[in-house]
N, CA, C and O atoms as a Maestro MAE file, in Angstrom:
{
 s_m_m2io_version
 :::
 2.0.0
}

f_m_ct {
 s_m_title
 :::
 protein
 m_atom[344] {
  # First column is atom index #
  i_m_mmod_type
  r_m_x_coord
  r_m_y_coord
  r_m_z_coord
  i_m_residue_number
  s_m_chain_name
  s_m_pdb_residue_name
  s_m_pdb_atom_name
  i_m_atomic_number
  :::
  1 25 94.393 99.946 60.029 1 A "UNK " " N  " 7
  2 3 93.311 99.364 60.796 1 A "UNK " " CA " 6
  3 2 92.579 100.495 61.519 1 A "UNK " " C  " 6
  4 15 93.156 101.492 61.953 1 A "UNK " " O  " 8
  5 25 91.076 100.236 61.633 2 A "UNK " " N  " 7
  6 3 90.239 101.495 62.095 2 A "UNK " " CA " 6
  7 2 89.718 100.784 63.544 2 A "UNK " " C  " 6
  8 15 89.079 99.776 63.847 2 A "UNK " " O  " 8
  9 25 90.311 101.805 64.196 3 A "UNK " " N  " 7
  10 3 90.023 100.832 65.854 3 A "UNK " " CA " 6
  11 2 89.096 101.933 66.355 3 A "UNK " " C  " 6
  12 15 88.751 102.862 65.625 3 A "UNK " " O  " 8
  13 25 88.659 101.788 67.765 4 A "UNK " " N  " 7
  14 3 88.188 102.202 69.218 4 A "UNK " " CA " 6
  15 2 89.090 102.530 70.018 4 A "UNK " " C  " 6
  16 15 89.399 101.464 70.550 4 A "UNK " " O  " 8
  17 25 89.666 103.264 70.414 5 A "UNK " " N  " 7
  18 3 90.915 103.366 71.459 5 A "UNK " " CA " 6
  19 2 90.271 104.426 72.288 5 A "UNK " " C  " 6
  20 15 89.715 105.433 71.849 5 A "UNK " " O  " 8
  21 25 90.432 104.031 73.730 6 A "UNK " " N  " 7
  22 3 89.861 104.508 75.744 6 A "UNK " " CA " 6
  23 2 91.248 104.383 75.724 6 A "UNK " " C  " 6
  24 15 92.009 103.479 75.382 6 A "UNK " " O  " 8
  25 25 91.455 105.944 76.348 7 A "UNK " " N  " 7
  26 3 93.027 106.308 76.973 7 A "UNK " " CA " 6
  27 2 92.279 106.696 78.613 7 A "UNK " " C  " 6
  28 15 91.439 107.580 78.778 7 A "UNK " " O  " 8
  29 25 92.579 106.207 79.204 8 A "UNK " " N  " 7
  30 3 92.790 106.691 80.549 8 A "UNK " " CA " 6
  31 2 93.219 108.473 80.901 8 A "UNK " " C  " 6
  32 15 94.101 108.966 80.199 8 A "UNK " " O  " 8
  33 25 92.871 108.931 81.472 9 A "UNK " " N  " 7
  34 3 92.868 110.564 81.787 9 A "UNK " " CA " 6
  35 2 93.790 110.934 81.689 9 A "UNK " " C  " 6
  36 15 93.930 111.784 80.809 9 A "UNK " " O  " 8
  37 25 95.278 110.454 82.705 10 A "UNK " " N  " 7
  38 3 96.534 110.344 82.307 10 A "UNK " " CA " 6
  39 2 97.097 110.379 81.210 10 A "UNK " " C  " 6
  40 15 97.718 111.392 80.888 10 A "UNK " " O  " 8
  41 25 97.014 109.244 80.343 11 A "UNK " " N  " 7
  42 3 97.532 109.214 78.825 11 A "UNK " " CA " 6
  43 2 97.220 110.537 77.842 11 A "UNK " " C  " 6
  44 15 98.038 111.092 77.109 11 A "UNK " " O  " 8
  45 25 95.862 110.875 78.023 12 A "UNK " " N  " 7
  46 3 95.202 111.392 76.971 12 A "UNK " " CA " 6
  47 2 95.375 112.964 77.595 12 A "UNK " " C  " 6
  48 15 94.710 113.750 76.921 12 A "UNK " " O  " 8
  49 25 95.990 113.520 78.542 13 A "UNK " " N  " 7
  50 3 96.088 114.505 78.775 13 A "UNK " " CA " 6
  51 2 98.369 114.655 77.959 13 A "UNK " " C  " 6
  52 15 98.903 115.595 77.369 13 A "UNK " " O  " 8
  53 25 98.950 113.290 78.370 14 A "UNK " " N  " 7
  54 3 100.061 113.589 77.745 14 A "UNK " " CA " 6
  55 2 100.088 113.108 76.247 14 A "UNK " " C  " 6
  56 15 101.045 113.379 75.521 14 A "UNK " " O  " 8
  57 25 99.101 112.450 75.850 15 A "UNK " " N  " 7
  58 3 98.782 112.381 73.928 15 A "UNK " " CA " 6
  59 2 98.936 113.882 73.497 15 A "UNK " " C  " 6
  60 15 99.882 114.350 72.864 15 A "UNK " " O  " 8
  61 25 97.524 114.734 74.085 16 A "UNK " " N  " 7
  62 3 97.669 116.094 74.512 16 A "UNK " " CA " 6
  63 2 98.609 116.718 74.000 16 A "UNK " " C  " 6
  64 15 98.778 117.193 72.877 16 A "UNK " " O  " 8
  65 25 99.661 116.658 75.579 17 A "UNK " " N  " 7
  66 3 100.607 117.661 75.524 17 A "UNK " " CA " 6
  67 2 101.373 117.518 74.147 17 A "UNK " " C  " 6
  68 15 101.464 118.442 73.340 17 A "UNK " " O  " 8
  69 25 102.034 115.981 73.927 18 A "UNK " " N  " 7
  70 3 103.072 115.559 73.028 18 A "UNK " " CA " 6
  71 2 102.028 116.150 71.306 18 A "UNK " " C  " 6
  72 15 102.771 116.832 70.601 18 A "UNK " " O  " 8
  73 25 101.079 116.028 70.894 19 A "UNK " " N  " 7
  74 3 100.520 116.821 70.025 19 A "UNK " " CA " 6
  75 2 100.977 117.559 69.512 19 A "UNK " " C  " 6
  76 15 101.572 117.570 68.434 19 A "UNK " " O  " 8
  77 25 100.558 118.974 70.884 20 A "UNK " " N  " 7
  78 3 100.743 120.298 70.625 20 A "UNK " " CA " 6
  79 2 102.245 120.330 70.605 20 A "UNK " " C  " 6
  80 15 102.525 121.270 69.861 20 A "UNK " " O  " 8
  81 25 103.311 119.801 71.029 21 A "UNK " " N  " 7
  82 3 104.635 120.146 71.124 21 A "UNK " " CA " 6
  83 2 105.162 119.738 70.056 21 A "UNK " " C  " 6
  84 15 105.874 120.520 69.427 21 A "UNK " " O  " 8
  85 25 104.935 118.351 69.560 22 A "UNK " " N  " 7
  86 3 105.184 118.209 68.082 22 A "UNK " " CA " 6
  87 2 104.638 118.523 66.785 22 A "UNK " " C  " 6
  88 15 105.154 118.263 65.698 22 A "UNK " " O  " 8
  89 25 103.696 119.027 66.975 23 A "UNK " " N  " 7
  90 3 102.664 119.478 65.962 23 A "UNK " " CA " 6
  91 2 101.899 118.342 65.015 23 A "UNK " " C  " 6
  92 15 101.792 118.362 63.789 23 A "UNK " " O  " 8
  93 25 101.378 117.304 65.988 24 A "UNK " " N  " 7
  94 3 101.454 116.053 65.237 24 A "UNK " " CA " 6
  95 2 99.859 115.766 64.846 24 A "UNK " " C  " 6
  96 15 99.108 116.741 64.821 24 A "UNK " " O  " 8
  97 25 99.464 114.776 64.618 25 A "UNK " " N  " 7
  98 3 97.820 114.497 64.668 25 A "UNK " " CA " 6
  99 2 97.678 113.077 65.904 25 A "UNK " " C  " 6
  100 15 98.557 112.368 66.393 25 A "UNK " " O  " 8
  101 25 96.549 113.086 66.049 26 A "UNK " " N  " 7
  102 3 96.577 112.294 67.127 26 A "UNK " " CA " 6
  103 2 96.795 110.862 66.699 26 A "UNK " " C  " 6
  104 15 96.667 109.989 67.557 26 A "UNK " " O  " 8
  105 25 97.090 110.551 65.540 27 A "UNK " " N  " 7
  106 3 97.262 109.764 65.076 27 A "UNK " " CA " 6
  107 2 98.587 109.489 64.501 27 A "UNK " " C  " 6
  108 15 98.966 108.321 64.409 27 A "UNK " " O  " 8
  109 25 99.308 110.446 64.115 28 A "UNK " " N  " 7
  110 3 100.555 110.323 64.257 28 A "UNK " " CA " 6
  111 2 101.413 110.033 65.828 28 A "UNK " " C  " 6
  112 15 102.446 109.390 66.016 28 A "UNK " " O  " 8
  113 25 100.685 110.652 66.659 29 A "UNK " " N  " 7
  114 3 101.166 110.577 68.407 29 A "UNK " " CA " 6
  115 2 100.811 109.114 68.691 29 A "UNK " " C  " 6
  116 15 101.922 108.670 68.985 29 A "UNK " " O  " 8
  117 25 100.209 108.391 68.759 30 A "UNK " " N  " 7
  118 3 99.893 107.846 69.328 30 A "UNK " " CA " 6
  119 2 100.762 106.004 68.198 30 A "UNK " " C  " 6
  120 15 101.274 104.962 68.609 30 A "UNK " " O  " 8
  121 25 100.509 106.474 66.975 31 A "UNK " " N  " 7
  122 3 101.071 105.211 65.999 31 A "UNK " " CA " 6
  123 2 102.905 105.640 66.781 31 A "UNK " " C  " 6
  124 15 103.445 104.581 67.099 31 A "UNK " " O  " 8
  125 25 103.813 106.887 67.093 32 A "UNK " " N  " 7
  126 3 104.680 107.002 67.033 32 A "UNK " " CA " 6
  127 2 105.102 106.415 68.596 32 A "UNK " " C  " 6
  128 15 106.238 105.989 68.799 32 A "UNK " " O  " 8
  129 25 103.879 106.448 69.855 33 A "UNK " " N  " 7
  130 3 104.034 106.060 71.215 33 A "UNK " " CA " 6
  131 2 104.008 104.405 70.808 33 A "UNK " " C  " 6
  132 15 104.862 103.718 71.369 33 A "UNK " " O  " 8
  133 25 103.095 103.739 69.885 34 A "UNK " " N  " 7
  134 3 103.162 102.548 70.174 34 A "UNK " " CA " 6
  135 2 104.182 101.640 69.278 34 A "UNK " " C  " 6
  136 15 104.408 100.449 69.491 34 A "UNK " " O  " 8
  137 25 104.861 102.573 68.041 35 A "UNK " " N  " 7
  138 3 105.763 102.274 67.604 35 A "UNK " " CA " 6
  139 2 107.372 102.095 68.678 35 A "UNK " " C  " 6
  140 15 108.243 101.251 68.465 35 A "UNK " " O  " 8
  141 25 107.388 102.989 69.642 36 A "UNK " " N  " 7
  142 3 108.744 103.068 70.910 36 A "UNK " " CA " 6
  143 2 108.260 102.226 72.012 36 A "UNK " " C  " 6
  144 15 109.038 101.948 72.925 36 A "UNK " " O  " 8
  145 25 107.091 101.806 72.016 37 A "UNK " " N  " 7
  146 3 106.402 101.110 73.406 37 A "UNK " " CA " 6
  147 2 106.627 99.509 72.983 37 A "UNK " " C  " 6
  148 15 107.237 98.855 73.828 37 A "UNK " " O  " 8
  149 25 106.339 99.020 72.153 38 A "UNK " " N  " 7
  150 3 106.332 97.750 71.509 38 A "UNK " " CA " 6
  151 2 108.063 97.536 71.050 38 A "UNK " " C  " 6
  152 15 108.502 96.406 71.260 38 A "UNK " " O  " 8
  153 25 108.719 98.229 70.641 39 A "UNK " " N  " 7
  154 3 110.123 98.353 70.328 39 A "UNK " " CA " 6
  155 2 110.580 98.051 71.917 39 A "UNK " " C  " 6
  156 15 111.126 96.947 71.932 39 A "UNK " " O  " 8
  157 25 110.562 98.385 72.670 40 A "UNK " " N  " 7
  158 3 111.622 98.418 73.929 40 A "UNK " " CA " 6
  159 2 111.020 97.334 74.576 40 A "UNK " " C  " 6
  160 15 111.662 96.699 75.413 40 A "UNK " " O  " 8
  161 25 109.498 96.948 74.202 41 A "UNK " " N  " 7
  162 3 109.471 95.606 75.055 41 A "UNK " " CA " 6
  163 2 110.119 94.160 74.251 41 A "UNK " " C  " 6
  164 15 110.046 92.985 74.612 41 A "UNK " " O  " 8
  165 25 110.618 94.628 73.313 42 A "UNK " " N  " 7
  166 3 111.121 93.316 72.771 42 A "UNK " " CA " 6
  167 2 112.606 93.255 72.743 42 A "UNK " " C  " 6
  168 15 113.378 92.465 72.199 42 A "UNK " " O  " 8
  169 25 112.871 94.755 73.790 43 A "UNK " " N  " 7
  170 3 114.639 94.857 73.711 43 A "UNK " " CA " 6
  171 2 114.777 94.243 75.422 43 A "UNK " " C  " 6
  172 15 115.802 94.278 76.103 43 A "UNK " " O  " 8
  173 25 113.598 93.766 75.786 44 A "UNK " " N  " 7
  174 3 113.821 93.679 77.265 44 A "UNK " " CA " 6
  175 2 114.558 92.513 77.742 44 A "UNK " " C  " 6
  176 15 114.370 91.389 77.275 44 A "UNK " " O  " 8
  177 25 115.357 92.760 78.628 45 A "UNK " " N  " 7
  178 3 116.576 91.220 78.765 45 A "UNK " " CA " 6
  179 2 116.174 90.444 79.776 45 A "UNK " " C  " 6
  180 15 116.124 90.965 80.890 45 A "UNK " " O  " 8
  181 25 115.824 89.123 79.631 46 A "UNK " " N  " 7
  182 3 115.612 88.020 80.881 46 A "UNK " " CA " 6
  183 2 116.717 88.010 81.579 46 A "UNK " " C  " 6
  184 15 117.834 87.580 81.293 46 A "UNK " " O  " 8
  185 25 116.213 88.646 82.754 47 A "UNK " " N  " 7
  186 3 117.545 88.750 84.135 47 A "UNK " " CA " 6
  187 2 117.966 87.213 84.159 47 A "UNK " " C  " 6
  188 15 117.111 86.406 83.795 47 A "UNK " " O  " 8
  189 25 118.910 86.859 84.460 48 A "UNK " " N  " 7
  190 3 119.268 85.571 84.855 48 A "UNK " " CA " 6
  191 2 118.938 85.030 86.343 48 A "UNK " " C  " 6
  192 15 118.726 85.865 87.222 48 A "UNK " " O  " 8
  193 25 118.892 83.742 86.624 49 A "UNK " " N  " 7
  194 3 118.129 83.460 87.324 49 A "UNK " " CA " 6
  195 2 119.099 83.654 88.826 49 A "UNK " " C  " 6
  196 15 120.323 83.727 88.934 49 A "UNK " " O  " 8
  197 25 118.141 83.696 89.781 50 A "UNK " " N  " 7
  198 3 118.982 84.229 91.563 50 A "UNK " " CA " 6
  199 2 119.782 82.794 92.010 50 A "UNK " " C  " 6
  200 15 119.245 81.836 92.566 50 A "UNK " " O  " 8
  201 25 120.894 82.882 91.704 51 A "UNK " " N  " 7
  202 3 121.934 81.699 92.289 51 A "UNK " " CA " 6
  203 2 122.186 82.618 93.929 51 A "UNK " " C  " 6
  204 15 122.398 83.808 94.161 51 A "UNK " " O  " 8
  205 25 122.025 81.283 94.923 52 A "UNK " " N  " 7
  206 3 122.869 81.351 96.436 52 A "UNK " " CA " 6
  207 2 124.108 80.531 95.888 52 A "UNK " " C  " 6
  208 15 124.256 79.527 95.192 52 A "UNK " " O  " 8
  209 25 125.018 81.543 96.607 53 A "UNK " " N  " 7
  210 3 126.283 80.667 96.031 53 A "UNK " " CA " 6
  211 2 126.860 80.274 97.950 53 A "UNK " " C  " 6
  212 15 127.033 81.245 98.686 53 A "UNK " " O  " 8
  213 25 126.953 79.679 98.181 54 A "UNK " " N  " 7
  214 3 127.311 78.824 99.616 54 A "UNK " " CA " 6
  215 2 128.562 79.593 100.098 54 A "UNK " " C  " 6
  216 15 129.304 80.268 99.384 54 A "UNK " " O  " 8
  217 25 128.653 79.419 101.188 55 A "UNK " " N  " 7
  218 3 129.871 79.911 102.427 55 A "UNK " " CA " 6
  219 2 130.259 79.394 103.265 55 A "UNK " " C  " 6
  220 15 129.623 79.461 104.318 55 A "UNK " " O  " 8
  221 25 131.173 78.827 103.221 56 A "UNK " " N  " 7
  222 3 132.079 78.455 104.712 56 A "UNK " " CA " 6
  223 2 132.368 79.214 105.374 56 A "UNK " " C  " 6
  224 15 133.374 79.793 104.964 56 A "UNK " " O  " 8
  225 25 131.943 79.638 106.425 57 A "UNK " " N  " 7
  226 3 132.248 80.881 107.526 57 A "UNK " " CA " 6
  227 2 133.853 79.898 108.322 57 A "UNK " " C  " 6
  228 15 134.986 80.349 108.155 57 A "UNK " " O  " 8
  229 25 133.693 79.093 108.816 58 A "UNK " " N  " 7
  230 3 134.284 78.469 109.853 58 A "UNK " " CA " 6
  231 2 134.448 78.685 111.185 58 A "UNK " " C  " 6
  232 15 135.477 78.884 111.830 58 A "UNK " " O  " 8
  233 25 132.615 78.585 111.724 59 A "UNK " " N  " 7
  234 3 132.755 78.406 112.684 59 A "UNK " " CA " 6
  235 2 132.704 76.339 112.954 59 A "UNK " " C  " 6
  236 15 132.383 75.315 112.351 59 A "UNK " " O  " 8
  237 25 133.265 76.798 114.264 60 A "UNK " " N  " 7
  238 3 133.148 75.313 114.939 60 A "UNK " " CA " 6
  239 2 131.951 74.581 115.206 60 A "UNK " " C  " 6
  240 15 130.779 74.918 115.374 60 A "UNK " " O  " 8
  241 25 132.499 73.594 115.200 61 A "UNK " " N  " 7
  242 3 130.858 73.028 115.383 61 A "UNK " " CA " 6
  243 2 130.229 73.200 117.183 61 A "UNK " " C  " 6
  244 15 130.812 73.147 118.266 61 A "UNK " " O  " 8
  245 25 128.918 73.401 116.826 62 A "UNK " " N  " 7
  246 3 128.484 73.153 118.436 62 A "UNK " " CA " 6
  247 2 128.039 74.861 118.357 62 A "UNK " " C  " 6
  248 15 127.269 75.235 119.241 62 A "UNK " " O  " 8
  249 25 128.417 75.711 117.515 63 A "UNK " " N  " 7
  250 3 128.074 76.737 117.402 63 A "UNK " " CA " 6
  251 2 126.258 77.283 116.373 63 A "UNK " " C  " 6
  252 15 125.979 77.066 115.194 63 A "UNK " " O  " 8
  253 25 125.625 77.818 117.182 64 A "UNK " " N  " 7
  254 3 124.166 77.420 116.289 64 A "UNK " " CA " 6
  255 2 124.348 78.926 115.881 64 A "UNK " " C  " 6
  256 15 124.701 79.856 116.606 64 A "UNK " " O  " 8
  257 25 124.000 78.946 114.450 65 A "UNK " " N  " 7
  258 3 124.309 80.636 113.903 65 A "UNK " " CA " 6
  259 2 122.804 81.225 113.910 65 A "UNK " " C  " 6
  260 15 122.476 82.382 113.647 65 A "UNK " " O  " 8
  261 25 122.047 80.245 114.240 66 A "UNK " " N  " 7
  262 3 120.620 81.244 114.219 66 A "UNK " " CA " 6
  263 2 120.241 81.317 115.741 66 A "UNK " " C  " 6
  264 15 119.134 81.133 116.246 66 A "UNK " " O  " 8
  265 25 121.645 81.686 116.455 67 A "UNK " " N  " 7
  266 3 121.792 82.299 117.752 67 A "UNK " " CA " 6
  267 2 122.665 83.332 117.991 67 A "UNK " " C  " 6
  268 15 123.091 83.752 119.067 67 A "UNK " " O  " 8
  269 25 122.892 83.708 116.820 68 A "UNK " " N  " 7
  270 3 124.294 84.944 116.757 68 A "UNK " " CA " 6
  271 2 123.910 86.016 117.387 68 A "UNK " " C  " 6
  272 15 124.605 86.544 118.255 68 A "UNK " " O  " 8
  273 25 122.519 86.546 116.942 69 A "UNK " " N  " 7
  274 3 121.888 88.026 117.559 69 A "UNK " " CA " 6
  275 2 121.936 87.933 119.083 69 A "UNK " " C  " 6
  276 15 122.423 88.743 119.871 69 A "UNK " " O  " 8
  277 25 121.241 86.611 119.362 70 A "UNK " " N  " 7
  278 3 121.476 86.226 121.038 70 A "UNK " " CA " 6
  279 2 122.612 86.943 121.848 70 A "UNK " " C  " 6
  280 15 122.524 87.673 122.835 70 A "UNK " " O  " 8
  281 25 123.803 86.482 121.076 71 A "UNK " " N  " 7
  282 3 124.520 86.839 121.546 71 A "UNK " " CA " 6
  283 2 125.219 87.491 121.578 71 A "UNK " " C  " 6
  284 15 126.176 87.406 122.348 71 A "UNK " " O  " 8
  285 25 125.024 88.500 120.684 72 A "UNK " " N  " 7
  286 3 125.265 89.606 120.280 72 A "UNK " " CA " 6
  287 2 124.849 90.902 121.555 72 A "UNK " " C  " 6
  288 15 125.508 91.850 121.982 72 A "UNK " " O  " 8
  289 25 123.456 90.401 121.876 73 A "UNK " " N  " 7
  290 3 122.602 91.459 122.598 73 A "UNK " " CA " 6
  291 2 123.194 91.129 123.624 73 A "UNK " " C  " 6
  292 15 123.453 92.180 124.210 73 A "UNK " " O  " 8
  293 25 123.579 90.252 124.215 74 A "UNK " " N  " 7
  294 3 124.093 89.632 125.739 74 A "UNK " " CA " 6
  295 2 125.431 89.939 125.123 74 A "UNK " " C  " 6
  296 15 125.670 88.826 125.592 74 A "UNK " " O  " 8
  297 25 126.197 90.211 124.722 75 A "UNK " " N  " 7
  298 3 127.577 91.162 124.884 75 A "UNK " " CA " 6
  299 2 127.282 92.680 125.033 75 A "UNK " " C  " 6
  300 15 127.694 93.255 126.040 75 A "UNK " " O  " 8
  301 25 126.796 93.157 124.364 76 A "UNK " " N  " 7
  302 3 126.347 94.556 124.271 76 A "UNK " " CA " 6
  303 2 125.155 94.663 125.872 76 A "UNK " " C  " 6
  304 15 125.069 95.753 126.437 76 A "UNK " " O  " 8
  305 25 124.453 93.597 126.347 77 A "UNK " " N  " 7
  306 3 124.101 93.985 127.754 77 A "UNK " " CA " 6
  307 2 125.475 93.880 128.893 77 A "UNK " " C  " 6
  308 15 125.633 94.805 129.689 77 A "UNK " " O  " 8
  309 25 126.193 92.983 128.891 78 A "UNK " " N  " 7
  310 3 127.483 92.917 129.418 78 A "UNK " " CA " 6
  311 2 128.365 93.774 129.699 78 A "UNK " " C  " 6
  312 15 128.866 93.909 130.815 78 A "UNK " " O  " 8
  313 25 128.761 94.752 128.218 79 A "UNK " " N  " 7
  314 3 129.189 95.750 127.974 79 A "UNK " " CA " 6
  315 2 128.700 97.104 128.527 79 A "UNK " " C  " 6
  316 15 129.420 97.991 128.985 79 A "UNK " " O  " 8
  317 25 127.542 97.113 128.425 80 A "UNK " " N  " 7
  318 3 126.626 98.461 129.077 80 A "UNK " " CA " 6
  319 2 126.983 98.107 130.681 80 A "UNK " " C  " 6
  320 15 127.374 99.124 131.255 80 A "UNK " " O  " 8
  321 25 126.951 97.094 131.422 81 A "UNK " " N  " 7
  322 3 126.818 96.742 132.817 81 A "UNK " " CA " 6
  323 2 128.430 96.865 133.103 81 A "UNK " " C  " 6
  324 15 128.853 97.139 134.226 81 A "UNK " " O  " 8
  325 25 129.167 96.667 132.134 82 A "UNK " " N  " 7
  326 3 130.376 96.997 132.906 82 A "UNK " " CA " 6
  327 2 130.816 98.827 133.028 82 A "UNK " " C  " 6
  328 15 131.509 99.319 133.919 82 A "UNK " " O  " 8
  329 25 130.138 99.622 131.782 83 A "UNK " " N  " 7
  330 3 130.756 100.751 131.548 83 A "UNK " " CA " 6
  331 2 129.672 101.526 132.818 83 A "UNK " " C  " 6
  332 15 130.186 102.329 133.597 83 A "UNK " " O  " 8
  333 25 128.492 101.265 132.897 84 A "UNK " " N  " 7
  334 3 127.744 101.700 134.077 84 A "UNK " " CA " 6
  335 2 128.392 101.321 135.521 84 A "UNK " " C  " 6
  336 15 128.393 102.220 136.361 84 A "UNK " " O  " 8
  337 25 128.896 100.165 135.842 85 A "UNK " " N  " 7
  338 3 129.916 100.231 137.208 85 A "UNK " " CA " 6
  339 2 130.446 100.685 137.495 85 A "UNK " " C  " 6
  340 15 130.636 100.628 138.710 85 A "UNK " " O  " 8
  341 25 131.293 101.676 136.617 86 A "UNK " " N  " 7
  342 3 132.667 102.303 136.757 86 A "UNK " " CA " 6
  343 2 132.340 103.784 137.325 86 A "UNK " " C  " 6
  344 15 133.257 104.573 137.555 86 A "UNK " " O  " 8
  :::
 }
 m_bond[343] {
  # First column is bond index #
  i_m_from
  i_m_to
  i_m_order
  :::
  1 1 2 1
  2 2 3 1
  3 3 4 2
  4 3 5 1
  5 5 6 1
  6 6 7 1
  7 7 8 2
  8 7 9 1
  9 9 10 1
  10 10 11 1
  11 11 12 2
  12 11 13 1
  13 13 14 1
  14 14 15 1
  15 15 16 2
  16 15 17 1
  17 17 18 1
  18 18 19 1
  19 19 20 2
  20 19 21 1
  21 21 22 1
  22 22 23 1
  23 23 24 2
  24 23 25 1
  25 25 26 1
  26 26 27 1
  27 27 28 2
  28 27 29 1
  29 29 30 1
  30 30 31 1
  31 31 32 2
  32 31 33 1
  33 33 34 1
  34 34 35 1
  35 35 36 2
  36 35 37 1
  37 37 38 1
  38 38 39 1
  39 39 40 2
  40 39 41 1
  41 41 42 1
  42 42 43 1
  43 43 44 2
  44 43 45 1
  45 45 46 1
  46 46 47 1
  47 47 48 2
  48 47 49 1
  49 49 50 1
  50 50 51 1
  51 51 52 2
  52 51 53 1
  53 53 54 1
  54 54 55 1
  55 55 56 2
  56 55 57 1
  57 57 58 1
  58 58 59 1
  59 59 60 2
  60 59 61 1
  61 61 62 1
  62 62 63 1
  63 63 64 2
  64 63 65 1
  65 65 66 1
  66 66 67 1
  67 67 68 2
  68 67 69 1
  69 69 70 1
  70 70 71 1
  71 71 72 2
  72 71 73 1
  73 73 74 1
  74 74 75 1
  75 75 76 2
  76 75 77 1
  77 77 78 1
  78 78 79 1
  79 79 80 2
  80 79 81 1
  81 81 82 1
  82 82 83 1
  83 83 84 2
  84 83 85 1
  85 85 86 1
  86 86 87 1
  87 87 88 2
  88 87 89 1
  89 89 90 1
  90 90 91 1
  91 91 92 2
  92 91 93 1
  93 93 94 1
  94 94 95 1
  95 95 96 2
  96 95 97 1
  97 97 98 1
  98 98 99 1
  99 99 100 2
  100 99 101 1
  101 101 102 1
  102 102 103 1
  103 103 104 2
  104 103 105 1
  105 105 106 1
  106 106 107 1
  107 107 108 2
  108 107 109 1
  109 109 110 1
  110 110 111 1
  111 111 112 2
  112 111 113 1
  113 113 114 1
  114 114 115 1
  115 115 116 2
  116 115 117 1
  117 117 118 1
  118 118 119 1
  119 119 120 2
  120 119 121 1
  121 121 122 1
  122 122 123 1
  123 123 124 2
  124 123 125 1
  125 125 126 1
  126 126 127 1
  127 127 128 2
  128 127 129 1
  129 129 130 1
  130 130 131 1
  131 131 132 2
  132 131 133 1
  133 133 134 1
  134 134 135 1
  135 135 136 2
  136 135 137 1
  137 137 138 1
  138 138 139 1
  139 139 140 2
  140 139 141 1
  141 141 142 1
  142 142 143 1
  143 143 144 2
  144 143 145 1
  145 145 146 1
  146 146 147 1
  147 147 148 2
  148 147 149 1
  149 149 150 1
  150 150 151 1
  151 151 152 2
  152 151 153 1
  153 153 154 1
  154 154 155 1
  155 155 156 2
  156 155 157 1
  157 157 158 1
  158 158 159 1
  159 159 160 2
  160 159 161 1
  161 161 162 1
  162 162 163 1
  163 163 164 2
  164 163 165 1
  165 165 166 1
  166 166 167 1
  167 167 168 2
  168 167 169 1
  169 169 170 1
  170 170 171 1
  171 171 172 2
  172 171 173 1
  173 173 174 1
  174 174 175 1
  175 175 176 2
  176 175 177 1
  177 177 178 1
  178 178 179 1
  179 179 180 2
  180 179 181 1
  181 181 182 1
  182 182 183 1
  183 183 184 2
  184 183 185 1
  185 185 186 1
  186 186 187 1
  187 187 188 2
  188 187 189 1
  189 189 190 1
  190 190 191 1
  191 191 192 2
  192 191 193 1
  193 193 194 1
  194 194 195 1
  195 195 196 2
  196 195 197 1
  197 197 198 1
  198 198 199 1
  199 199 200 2
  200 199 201 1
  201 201 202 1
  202 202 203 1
  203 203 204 2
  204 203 205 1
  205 205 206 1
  206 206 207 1
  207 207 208 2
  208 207 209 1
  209 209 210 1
  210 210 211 1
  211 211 212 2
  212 211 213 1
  213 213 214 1
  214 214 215 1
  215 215 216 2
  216 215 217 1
  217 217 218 1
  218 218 219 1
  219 219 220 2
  220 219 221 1
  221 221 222 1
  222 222 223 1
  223 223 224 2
  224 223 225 1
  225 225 226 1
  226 226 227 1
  227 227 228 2
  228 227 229 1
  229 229 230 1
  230 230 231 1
  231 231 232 2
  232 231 233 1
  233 233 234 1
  234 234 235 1
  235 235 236 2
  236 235 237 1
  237 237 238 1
  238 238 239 1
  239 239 240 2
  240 239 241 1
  241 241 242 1
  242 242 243 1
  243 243 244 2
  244 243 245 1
  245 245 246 1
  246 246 247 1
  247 247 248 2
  248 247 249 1
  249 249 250 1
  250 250 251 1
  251 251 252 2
  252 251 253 1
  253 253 254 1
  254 254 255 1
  255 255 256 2
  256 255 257 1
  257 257 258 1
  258 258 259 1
  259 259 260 2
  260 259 261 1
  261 261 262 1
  262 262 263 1
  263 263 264 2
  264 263 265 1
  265 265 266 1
  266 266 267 1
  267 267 268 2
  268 267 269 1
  269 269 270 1
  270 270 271 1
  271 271 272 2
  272 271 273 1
  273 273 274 1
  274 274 275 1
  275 275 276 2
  276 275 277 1
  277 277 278 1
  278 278 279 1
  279 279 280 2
  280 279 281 1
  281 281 282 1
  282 282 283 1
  283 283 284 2
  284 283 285 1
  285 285 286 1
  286 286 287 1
  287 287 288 2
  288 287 289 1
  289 289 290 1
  290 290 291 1
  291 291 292 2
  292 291 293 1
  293 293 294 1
  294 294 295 1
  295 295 296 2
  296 295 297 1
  297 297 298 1
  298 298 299 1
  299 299 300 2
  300 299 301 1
  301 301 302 1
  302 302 303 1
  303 303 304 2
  304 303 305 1
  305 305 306 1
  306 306 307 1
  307 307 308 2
  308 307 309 1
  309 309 310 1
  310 310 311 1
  311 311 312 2
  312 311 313 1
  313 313 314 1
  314 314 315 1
  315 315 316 2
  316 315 317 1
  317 317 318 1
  318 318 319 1
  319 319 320 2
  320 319 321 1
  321 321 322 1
  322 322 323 1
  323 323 324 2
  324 323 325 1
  325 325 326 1
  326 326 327 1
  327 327 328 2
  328 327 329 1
  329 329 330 1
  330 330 331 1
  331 331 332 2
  332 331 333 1
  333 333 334 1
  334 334 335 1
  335 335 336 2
  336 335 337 1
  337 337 338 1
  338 338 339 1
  339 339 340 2
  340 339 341 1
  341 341 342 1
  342 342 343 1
  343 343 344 2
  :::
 }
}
């Protein structure tokens, strides 16, 4: 097939390089990039999908956990106020 092909500055400076290093034609470089480019996208694996898998911590009830930091910071202020008394 006789195409039109616009490489971006990038590409066409490493078409380029890979050329001169293989001694190729630009047409060999470029059938051999889209021969490995098209190959690996069809080796590509559908990740499986994001499972939450659940936790029983065991806290008690009456305990709200999207107050943990709360109280976290009010031990660690507690803590600072006792080691500063001394």
């Amino acid at each position: 097939m006789r195409t039109t092909l616009t490489l971006d500055p990038d590409v066409a400076v490493n078409v380029k390089k890979r050329m001169a290093e293989e001694n190729l034609t630009f047409k060999e470089t470029v059938n051999q990039a889209l021969r490995y480019g098209l190959k690996e996208v069809g080796k590509q694996k559908k990740k499986p999908p994001f499972k939450v898998i659940p936790h029983s911590f065991g806290f008690k009830p009456g305990i709200d956990l999207n107050k943990l930091n709360q109280l976290v910071d009010e031990l660690e202020a507690e803590e600072y106020v006792r080691k500063m008394s001394k």
